[in-house]
BANUNU-820297 format. One line per 8 residues: their letters; for each residue x, y, z of C-alpha. Coordinates in steps of 0.1 Angstrom, whole numbers, plus 5000, padded with zeros to 4 digits. Each point is the difference from the previous one (the first is absolute). Layout:
<atoms>
A) X/Y/Z; ...
</atoms>
This chain:
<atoms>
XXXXXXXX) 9604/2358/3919; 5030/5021/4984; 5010/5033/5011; 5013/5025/4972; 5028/5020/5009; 5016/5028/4982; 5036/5005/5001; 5020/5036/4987
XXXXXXXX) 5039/5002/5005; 5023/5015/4976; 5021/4969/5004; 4996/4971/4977; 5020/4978/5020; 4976/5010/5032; 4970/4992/4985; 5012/4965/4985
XXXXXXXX) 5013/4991/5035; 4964/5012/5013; 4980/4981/4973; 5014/4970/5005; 5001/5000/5035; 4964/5006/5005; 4984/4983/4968; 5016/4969/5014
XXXXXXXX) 4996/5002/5041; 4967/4996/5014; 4987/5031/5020; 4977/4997/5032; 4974/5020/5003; 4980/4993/5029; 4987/4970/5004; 5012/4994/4961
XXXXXXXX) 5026/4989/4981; 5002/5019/4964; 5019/4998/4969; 5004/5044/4991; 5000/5008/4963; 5030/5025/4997; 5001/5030/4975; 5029/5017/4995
XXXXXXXX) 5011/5038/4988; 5030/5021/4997; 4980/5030/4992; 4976/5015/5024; 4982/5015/4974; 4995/4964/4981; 4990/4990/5037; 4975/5023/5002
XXXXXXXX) 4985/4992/4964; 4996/4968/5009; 4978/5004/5036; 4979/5022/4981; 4989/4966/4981; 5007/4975/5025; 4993/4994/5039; 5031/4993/5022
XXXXXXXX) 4997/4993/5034; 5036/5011/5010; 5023/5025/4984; 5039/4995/5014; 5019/5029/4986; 5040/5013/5000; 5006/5025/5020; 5022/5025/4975
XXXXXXXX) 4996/4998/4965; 5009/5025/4973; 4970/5017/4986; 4971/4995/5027; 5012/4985/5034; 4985/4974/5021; 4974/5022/5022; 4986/5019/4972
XXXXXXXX) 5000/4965/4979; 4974/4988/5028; 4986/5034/5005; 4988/4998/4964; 4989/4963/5004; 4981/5007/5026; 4979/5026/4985; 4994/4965/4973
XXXXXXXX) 4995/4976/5023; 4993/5013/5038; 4996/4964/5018; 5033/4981/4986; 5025/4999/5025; 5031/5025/4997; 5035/4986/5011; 5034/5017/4989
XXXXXXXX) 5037/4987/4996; 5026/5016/5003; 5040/4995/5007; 4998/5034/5014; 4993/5007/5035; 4987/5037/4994; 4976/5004/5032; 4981/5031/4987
XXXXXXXX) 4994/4984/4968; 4989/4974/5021; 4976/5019/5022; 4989/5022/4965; 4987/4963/4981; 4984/4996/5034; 4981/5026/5004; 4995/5011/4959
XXXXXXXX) 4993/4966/4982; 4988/4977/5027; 5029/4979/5008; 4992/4969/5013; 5035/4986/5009; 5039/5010/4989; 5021/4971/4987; 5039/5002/5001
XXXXXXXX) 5021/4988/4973; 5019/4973/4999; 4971/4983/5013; 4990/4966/5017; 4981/4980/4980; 4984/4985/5026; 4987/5033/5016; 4992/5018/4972
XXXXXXXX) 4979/4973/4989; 4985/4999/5036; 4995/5037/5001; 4978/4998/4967; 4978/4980/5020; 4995/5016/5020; 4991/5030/4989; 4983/4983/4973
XXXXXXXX) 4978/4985/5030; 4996/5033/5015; 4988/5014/4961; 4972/4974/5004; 4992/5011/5034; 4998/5034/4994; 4975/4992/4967; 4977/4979/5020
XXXXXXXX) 4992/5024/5026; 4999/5020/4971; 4972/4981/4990; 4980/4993/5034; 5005/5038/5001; 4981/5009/4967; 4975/4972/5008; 4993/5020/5032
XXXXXXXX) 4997/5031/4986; 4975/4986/4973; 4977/4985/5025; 5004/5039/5016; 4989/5012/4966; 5033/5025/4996; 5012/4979/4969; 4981/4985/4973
XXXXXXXX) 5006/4963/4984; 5014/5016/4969; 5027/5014/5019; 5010/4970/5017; 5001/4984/4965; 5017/5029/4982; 5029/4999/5026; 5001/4960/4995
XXXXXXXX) 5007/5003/4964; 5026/5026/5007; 5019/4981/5019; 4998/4967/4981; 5005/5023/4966; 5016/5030/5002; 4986/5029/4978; 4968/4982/4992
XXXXXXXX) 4978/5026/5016; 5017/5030/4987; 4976/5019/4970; 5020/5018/4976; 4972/5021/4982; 5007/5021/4970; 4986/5040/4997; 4968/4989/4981
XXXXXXXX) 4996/4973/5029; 5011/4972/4981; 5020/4972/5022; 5037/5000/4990; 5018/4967/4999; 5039/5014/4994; 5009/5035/5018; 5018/5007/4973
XXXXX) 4971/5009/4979; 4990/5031/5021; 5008/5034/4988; 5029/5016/5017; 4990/5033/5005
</atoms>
Protein backbone atom coordinates (compact mmCIF):
# COMPACT_ATOMS: atom_id res chain seq x y z
CA UNK A 1 0.00 0.00 0.00
CA UNK A 2 1.42 3.64 -0.93
CA UNK A 3 1.09 6.52 1.16
CA UNK A 4 0.49 10.08 -0.65
CA UNK A 5 2.35 12.84 0.78
CA UNK A 6 2.06 16.41 -0.10
CA UNK A 7 5.10 18.52 -0.04
CA UNK A 8 4.98 22.81 -0.15
CA UNK A 9 8.43 24.72 0.11
CA UNK A 10 9.24 27.76 -1.78
CA UNK A 11 12.47 26.14 -2.68
CA UNK A 12 12.83 24.14 -5.85
CA UNK A 13 15.96 22.75 -4.93
CA UNK A 14 14.21 21.53 -1.45
CA UNK A 15 11.53 19.79 -2.90
CA UNK A 16 13.80 17.86 -5.60
CA UNK A 17 16.11 16.76 -2.79
CA UNK A 18 12.77 15.72 -0.88
CA UNK A 19 11.16 13.90 -3.85
CA UNK A 20 13.79 11.95 -4.63
CA UNK A 21 14.68 10.99 -1.34
CA UNK A 22 11.42 9.70 -0.41
CA UNK A 23 9.99 8.42 -3.88
CA UNK A 24 13.02 6.15 -3.77
CA UNK A 25 13.61 4.96 0.14
CA UNK A 26 11.18 2.73 1.50
CA UNK A 27 9.22 4.09 4.57
CA UNK A 28 8.09 1.76 7.65
CA UNK A 29 5.01 2.13 8.82
CA UNK A 30 4.26 -0.24 11.40
CA UNK A 31 4.55 -3.44 10.81
CA UNK A 32 4.87 -2.32 6.94
CA UNK A 33 7.18 -1.43 4.59
CA UNK A 34 5.68 1.22 1.85
CA UNK A 35 6.65 2.94 -1.26
CA UNK A 36 4.98 6.98 -0.50
CA UNK A 37 3.75 8.66 -3.64
CA UNK A 38 5.25 12.33 -3.28
CA UNK A 39 3.48 15.55 -4.55
CA UNK A 40 5.17 18.50 -4.65
CA UNK A 41 4.20 22.45 -4.44
CA UNK A 42 5.90 25.75 -4.24
CA UNK A 43 2.67 27.55 -3.69
CA UNK A 44 0.48 26.91 -0.74
CA UNK A 45 -2.35 28.07 -2.54
CA UNK A 46 -1.67 25.39 -5.47
CA UNK A 47 -1.31 23.03 -2.40
CA UNK A 48 -4.44 23.70 -1.15
CA UNK A 49 -6.23 23.26 -4.63
CA UNK A 50 -4.98 20.20 -4.97
CA UNK A 51 -6.25 18.45 -1.31
CA UNK A 52 -9.45 19.77 -2.11
CA UNK A 53 -9.40 16.99 -4.97
CA UNK A 54 -7.12 14.55 -3.69
CA UNK A 55 -6.53 12.65 -0.14
CA UNK A 56 -3.03 12.89 1.39
CA UNK A 57 -2.22 11.27 4.34
CA UNK A 58 0.70 13.64 5.38
CA UNK A 59 1.30 17.29 4.56
CA UNK A 60 5.20 18.31 5.43
CA UNK A 61 5.37 21.98 4.98
CA UNK A 62 8.26 24.96 5.17
CA UNK A 63 8.21 26.83 7.92
CA UNK A 64 8.47 30.64 6.31
CA UNK A 65 7.38 31.32 2.99
CA UNK A 66 6.44 34.56 1.33
CA UNK A 67 2.79 34.96 0.80
CA UNK A 68 1.14 32.34 3.34
CA UNK A 69 3.57 30.71 5.95
CA UNK A 70 3.90 27.21 7.06
CA UNK A 71 1.22 27.17 10.09
CA UNK A 72 -1.46 28.96 8.28
CA UNK A 73 -0.49 26.59 5.12
CA UNK A 74 -1.59 23.51 7.47
CA UNK A 75 -4.17 25.55 9.26
CA UNK A 76 -5.97 25.86 5.92
CA UNK A 77 -5.24 22.15 5.04
CA UNK A 78 -6.58 21.05 7.82
CA UNK A 79 -9.84 22.61 7.57
CA UNK A 80 -9.57 20.23 3.88
CA UNK A 81 -8.46 17.34 5.21
CA UNK A 82 -8.74 16.98 9.21
CA UNK A 83 -7.15 13.31 9.64
CA UNK A 84 -3.77 13.69 7.39
CA UNK A 85 -0.87 14.10 9.50
CA UNK A 86 0.71 17.74 9.79
CA UNK A 87 4.60 17.94 10.05
CA UNK A 88 6.62 21.30 9.41
CA UNK A 89 10.24 22.07 8.30
CA UNK A 90 11.94 24.61 8.96
CA UNK A 91 15.76 25.91 9.07
CA UNK A 92 14.46 28.26 11.68
CA UNK A 93 14.38 27.54 15.22
CA UNK A 94 11.55 30.15 16.12
CA UNK A 95 10.10 28.42 19.42
CA UNK A 96 6.80 30.51 19.44
CA UNK A 97 6.20 29.73 15.95
CA UNK A 98 6.86 26.47 17.00
CA UNK A 99 4.42 26.30 19.96
CA UNK A 100 1.73 28.58 17.57
CA UNK A 101 1.74 25.43 14.60
CA UNK A 102 1.30 23.32 17.70
CA UNK A 103 -1.39 24.50 19.20
CA UNK A 104 -3.23 26.28 15.77
CA UNK A 105 -2.83 23.67 12.94
CA UNK A 106 -2.31 20.43 14.73
CA UNK A 107 1.32 19.87 14.48
CA UNK A 108 2.24 16.51 14.68
CA UNK A 109 6.12 16.72 14.68
CA UNK A 110 8.82 19.69 13.75
CA UNK A 111 11.65 18.72 11.35
CA UNK A 112 14.93 20.79 11.16
CA UNK A 113 16.60 21.54 8.07
CA UNK A 114 19.39 20.19 6.92
CA UNK A 115 17.93 17.09 7.69
CA UNK A 116 18.92 13.30 8.17
CA UNK A 117 17.59 11.26 5.69
CA UNK A 118 17.46 8.43 7.73
CA UNK A 119 15.30 10.14 10.46
CA UNK A 120 13.18 12.10 8.56
CA UNK A 121 12.22 9.10 6.80
CA UNK A 122 11.84 7.34 10.21
CA UNK A 123 9.87 10.12 11.66
CA UNK A 124 7.25 9.84 8.64
CA UNK A 125 6.65 6.54 9.94
CA UNK A 126 6.00 7.08 12.51
CA UNK A 127 3.68 9.41 12.58
CA UNK A 128 2.21 7.95 9.56
CA UNK A 129 1.64 4.85 12.04
CA UNK A 130 0.26 6.89 14.63
CA UNK A 131 -2.26 8.66 11.59
CA UNK A 132 -3.54 4.96 11.26
CA UNK A 133 -3.90 4.56 14.90
CA UNK A 134 -5.67 7.43 15.57
CA UNK A 135 -8.28 6.53 12.43
CA UNK A 136 -8.93 3.15 13.66
CA UNK A 137 -10.03 4.08 17.01
CA UNK A 138 -11.62 6.46 15.04
CA UNK A 139 -13.53 3.75 13.67
CA UNK A 140 -14.20 1.26 16.69
CA UNK A 141 -15.31 4.70 18.22
CA UNK A 142 -18.10 5.43 15.51
CA UNK A 143 -18.97 1.65 15.44
CA UNK A 144 -19.65 2.12 19.20
CA UNK A 145 -21.57 4.91 19.13
CA UNK A 146 -23.82 3.33 16.23
CA UNK A 147 -24.53 0.26 18.25
CA UNK A 148 -25.51 3.31 21.06
CA UNK A 149 -27.74 4.68 18.45
CA UNK A 150 -26.07 8.47 18.73
CA UNK A 151 -24.82 8.20 14.98
CA UNK A 152 -26.53 6.77 12.08
CA UNK A 153 -24.82 4.44 9.25
CA UNK A 154 -25.04 7.29 6.82
CA UNK A 155 -22.81 9.19 8.82
CA UNK A 156 -20.16 6.71 9.30
CA UNK A 157 -20.28 6.46 5.48
CA UNK A 158 -20.42 10.19 4.70
CA UNK A 159 -17.31 10.72 6.84
CA UNK A 160 -15.63 7.62 4.94
CA UNK A 161 -15.99 9.18 1.68
CA UNK A 162 -14.61 12.45 2.98
CA UNK A 163 -11.75 11.17 3.99
CA UNK A 164 -10.93 8.88 0.99
CA UNK A 165 -12.35 12.03 -1.31
CA UNK A 166 -12.12 15.19 -0.20
CA UNK A 167 -15.11 17.62 -1.12
CA UNK A 168 -17.32 14.76 -2.28
CA UNK A 169 -20.00 15.40 0.29
CA UNK A 170 -20.03 19.13 0.11
CA UNK A 171 -23.70 20.36 -1.81
CA UNK A 172 -23.27 23.54 -3.53
CA UNK A 173 -27.01 24.44 -4.25
CA UNK A 174 -28.01 27.29 -6.34
CA UNK A 175 -31.02 30.05 -5.15
CA UNK A 176 -33.81 28.12 -7.01
CA UNK A 177 -32.30 24.93 -5.21
CA UNK A 178 -30.62 23.62 -8.16
CA UNK A 179 -27.14 21.72 -7.23
CA UNK A 180 -24.15 23.75 -8.42
CA UNK A 181 -21.26 21.83 -9.85
CA UNK A 182 -18.58 25.07 -10.24
CA UNK A 183 -18.86 27.87 -7.39
CA UNK A 184 -18.18 30.06 -9.78
CA UNK A 185 -21.59 30.04 -11.17
CA UNK A 186 -23.33 31.55 -7.98
CA UNK A 187 -24.31 35.11 -8.00
CA UNK A 188 -22.07 37.35 -6.04
CA UNK A 189 -24.19 39.45 -4.35
Amino acid sequence: MSRRILIVDDDELILKSLRRLLSLTPCTVGDETTRLTVECFTSPEDALERAQHTAFDLALSDYRMPFMNGVEFLKKFREIQPDAARLILSGYADLNGLIGAINEAGINRFISKPWNDYELVSTLGQVLALRELTLENQRLADQSRLALGTISEEEIERKRLEASEPGITKVIWGPDGSVLLDESLLDPK
